[in-house]
C-alpha positions in Angstrom: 315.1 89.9 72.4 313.9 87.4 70.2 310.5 89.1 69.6 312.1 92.2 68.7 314.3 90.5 66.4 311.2 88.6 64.8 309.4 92.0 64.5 312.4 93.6 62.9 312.2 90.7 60.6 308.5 91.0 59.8 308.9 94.9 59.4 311.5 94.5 56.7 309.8 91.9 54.7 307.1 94.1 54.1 309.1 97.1 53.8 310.4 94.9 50.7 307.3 94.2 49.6 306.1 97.7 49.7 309.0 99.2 47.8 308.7 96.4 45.7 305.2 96.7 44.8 305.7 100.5 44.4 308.5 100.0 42.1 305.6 97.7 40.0 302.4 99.6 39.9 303.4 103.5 41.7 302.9 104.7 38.4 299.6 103.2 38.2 298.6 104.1 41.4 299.6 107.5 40.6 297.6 107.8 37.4 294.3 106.2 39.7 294.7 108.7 42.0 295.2 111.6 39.4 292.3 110.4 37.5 289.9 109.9 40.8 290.9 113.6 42.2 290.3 115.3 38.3 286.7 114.2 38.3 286.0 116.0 41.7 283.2 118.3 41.1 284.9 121.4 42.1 287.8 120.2 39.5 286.1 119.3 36.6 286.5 122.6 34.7 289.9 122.9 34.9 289.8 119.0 34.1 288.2 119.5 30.7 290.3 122.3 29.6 293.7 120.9 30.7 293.8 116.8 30.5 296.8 116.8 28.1 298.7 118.2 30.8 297.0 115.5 33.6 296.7 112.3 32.0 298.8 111.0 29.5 297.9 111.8 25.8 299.4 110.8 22.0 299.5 114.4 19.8 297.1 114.5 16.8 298.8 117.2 14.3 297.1 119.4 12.2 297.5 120.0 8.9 299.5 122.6 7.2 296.1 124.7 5.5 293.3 125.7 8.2 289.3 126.5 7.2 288.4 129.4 8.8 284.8 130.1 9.7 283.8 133.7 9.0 283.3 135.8 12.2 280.3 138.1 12.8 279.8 139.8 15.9 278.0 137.6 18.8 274.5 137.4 17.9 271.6 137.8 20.7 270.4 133.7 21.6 266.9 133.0 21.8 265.5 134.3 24.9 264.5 131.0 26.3 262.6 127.6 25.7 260.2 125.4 26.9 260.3 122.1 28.2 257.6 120.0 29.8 255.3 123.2 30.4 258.5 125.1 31.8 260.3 128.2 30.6 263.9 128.3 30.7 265.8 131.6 30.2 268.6 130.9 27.7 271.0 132.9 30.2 269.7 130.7 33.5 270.2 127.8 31.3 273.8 128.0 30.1 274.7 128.8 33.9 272.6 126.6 35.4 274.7 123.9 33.1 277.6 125.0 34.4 278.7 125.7 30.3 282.6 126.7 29.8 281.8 127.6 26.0 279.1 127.5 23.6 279.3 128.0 19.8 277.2 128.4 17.0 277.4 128.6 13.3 275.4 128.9 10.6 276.7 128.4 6.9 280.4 128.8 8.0 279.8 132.3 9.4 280.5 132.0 13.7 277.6 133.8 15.2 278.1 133.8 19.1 281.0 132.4 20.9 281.3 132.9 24.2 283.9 131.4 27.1 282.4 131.0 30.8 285.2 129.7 32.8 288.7 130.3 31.9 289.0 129.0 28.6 289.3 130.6 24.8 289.4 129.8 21.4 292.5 127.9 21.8 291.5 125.9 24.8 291.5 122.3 23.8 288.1 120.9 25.7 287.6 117.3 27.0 285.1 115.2 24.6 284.8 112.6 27.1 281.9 110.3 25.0 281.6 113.1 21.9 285.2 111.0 21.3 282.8 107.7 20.1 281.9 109.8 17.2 285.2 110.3 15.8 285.7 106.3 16.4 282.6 106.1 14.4 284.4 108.2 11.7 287.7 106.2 11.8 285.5 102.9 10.9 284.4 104.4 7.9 287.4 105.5 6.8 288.9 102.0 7.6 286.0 100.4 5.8 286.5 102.4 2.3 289.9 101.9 2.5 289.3 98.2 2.7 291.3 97.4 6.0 287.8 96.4 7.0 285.9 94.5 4.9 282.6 94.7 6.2 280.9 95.6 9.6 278.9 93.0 9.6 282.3 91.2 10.1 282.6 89.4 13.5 284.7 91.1 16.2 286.5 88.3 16.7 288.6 88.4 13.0 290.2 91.4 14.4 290.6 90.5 18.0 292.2 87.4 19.1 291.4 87.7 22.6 287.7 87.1 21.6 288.4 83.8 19.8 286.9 81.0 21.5 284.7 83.3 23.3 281.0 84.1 23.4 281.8 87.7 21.8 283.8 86.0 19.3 280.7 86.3 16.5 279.5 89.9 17.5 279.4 91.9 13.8 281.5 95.1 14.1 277.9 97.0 13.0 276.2 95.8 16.0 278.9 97.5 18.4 278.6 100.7 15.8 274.6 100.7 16.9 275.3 99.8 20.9 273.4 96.7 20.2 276.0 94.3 21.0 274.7 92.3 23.7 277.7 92.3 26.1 276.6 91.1 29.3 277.8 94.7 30.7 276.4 97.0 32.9 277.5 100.9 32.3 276.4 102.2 35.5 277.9 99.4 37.7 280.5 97.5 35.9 282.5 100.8 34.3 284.4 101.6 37.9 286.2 98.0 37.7 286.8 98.2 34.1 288.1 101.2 34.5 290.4 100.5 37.3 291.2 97.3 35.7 292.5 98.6 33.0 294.1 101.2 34.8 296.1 99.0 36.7 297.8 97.7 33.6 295.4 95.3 32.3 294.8 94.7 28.8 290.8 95.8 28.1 290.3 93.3 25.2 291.8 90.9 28.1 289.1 92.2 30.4 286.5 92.6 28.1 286.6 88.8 27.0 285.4 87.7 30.2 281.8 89.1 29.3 279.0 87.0 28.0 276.4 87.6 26.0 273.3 89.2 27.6 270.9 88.8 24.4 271.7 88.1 20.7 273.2 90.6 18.8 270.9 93.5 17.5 267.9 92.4 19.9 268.1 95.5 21.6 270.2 98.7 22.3 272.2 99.1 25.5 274.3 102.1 25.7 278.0 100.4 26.6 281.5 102.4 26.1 283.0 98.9 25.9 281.2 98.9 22.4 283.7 101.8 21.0 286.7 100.1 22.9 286.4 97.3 20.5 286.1 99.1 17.8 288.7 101.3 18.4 290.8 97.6 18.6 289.5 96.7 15.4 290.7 99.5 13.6 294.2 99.7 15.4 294.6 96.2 14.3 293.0 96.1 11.0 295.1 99.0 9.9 298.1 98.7 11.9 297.6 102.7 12.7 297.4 103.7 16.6 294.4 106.0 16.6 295.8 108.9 17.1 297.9 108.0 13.6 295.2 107.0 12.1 292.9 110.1 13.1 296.1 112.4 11.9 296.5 110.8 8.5 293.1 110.5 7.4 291.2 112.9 8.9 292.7 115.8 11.2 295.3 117.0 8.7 292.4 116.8 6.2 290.0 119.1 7.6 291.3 122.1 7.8 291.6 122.3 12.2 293.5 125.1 13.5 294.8 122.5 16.3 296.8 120.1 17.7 294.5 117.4 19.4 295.6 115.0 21.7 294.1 111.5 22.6 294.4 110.3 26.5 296.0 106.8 27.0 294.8 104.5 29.2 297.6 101.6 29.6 299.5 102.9 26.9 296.5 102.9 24.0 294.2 106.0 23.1 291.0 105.0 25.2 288.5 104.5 22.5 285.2 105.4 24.4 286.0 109.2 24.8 289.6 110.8 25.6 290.2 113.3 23.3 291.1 117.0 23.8 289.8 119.1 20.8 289.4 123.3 20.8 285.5 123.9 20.1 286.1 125.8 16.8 287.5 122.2 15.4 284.6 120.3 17.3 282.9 122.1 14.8 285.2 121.4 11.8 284.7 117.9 12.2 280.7 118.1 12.5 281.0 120.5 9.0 282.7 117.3 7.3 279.2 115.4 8.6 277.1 118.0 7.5 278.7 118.2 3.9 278.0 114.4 3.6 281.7 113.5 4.3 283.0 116.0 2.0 285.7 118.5 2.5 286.6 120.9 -0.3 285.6 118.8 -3.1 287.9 115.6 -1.0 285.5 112.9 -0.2 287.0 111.7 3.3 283.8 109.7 4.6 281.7 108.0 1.4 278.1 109.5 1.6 276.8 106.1 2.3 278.6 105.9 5.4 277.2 109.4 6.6 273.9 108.7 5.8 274.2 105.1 7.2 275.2 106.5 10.3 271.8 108.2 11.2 269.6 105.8 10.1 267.5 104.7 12.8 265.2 102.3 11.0 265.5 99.6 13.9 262.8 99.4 16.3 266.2 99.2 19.2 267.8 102.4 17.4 265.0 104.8 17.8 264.4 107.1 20.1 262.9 105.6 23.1 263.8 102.2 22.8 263.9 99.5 25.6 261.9 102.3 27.6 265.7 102.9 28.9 267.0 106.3 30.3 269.9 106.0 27.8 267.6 105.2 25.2 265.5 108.3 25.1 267.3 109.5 21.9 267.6 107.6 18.8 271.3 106.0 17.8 273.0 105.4 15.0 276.8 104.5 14.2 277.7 106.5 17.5 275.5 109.2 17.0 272.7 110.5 18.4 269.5 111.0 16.4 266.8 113.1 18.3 262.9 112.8 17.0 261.5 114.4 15.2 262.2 115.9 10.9 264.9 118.4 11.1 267.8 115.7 10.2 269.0 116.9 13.3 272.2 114.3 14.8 274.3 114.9 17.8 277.5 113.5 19.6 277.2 113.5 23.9 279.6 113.8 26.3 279.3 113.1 30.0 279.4 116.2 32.6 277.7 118.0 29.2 279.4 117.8 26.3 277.7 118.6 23.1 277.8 119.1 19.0 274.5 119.6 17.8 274.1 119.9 14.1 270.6 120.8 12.6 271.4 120.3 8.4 267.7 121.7 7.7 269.0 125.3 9.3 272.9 124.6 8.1 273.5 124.8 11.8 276.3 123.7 14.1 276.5 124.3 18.2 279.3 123.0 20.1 278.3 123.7 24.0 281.0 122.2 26.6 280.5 122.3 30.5 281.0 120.4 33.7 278.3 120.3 35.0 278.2 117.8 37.8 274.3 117.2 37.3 274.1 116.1 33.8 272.6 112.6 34.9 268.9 114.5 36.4 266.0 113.3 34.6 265.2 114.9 31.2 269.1 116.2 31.1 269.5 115.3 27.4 266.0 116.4 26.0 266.3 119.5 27.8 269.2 120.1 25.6 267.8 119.3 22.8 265.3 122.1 23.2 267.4 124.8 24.1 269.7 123.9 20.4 266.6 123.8 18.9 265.3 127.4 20.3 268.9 128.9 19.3 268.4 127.6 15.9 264.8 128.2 15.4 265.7 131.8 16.3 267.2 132.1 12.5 
């Protein structure tokens, strides 16, 4: 009798704890478990064209006037290109890649547009790390408005967590260029960050408990923490959320046609890639880059901050540095710069997210996917080829 009685005991106290901790963190857990089961490979394109509706997201509203691109009918692509000695048909390609849309445009006129799976012209598609380039955007805008002095400032004048620490002295410019020197490893340490943060922890918090793998600027490692910190910069620096700040100064600016939305991850925008943007303003936004930060005579990034942000003078910004797999394209302020003359510059997304922009042909392609094999060897180069054959084609 007394053993049942002590088991009863025993089953209620952690009943109570249970309930308890499920009143604490079963939102959290929820969230984890939504997150986890999205990236699934047999749910990512559903994922990409419908995270304002699974994760939790801040509303970016567009302005009142929209640009609109002229429309010709769709053009026939390039048949194909070649990469290392191999032909790729243009049609193999785009399915092979698992592609839900691919655009192109060449001076404002839309010459192919084509949906693969499900989506439209008003389907607002995941940028998962294309996101970083709007961050990159934000900065300059911060910068030239003088919420930011410089970005050679140190990271810790804007983030107090950082003070005392070995990240305190870390310019802003060195996160811009992924040459931060965070002793943080993308491939291994982005699950606990992730989940950390998840969970309800703060991400400077976490973040602050990195050292310092090299000096600043000594070479490039590609780490999402980098745009984190700068999206905490400018959050604190202008006293803007991003999504506010993104709305103000730039959204409402450029002429989109919609709504974005930015997911949250413990309440903030997450920095390194959560926004939801249809492809037609994907491209709106790469038209402000390649007008040199000008929108209908409006200068809303200086032209010293466009150009700045594909120079890849630095022996760790150009293409190939470190010998690294991330590293096979040059970078600048969250850009990719690909060799070669064409001024070409790109923002990536994981699972195949792309905006290519080539200024020498005044041509823009925005290509989304899920494709869950965008980590094989050559993935990004491939790409780079096939944009370029579409392009060369005019």
């Amino acid at each position: 009798m007394k053993k049942m009685k002590l088991l009863c005991i025993v089953i209620a106290i952690i009943t109570v704890i249970v309930v308890i901790f499920w009143l604490i963190f079963g939102d959290k857990i929820k969230v984890l478990y939504t997150s986890l089961n999205s990236f699934r490979d047999e749910n990512l394109a559903y994922t990409f064209q419908h995270t304002p509706e699974i994760q939790p997201t801040k509303k970016i509203s567009k302005g009142e006037k929209i640009f609109q691109f002229k429309k010709e009918e769709n053009i026939t692509l390039a048949d194909g290109f070649t990469f290392q000695e191999t032909f790729y048909t243009t049609e193999d390609f785009i399915e092979d890649t698992k592609t839900s849309a691919l655009l192109v445009i060449q001076d404002d006129c839309i010459k192919y547009e084509k949906y693969f799976l499900g989506g439209d012209e008003n389907t607002l598609f995941s940028s998962n790390s294309m996101g970083k380039s709007f961050v990159s955007a934000l900065m300059g805008i911060a910068v030239s408005e003088g919420y930011i002095e410089s970005i050679e400032d140190p990271i810790g004048k804007y983030i107090p967590e950082f003070v005392g620490t070995e990240l305190e002295n870390i310019p802003i410019r060195a996160c811009l260029k992924m040459a931060s020197g965070i002793d943080f490893d993308e491939d291994t340490d982005m699950s606990s960050f992730s989940i950390n943060t998840l969970m309800g922890k703060s991400a400077m918090k976490v973040i602050s408990k990195y050292g310092l793998q090299e000096e600043p600027y000594t070479y490039r490692r590609y780490l999402s923490i980098n745009t984190e910190i700068l999206g905490e910069v400018i959050t604190n620096a202008t006293g803007y959320s991003l999504a506010e700040y993104m709305e103000e100064k730039l959204w409402k600016k450029i002429g989109t046609a919609h709504d974005a939305y930015w997911t949250l991850s413990n309440g903030k925008e997450l920095a390194m890639g959560g926004l939801s943007v249809s492809l037609r303003d994907y491209a709106r936004f790469a038209r402000l880059y390649l007008n040199k930060g000008n929108y209908n005579g409006e200068q809303i990034l200086t032209e010293d901050w466009v150009r700045d942000s594909f120079d890849i003078k630095e022996e760790y910004s150009k293409p190939g540095a470190n010998e690294d797999a991330y590293n096979v394209i040059g970078y600048g302020y969250q850009w990719w710069i690909p060799e070669g003359t064409k001024e070409e510059f790109m923002a990536i997304g994981v699972y195949g997210q792309w905006i290519y922009v080539n200024p020498t042909k005044h041509i823009i392609i925005v290509k989304t996917s899920a494709d869950p094999d965008f980590m094989e060897k050559g993935y990004e180069l491939k790409h780079v080829e096939f944009f370029r054959a579409i392009a060369e084609a005019f």
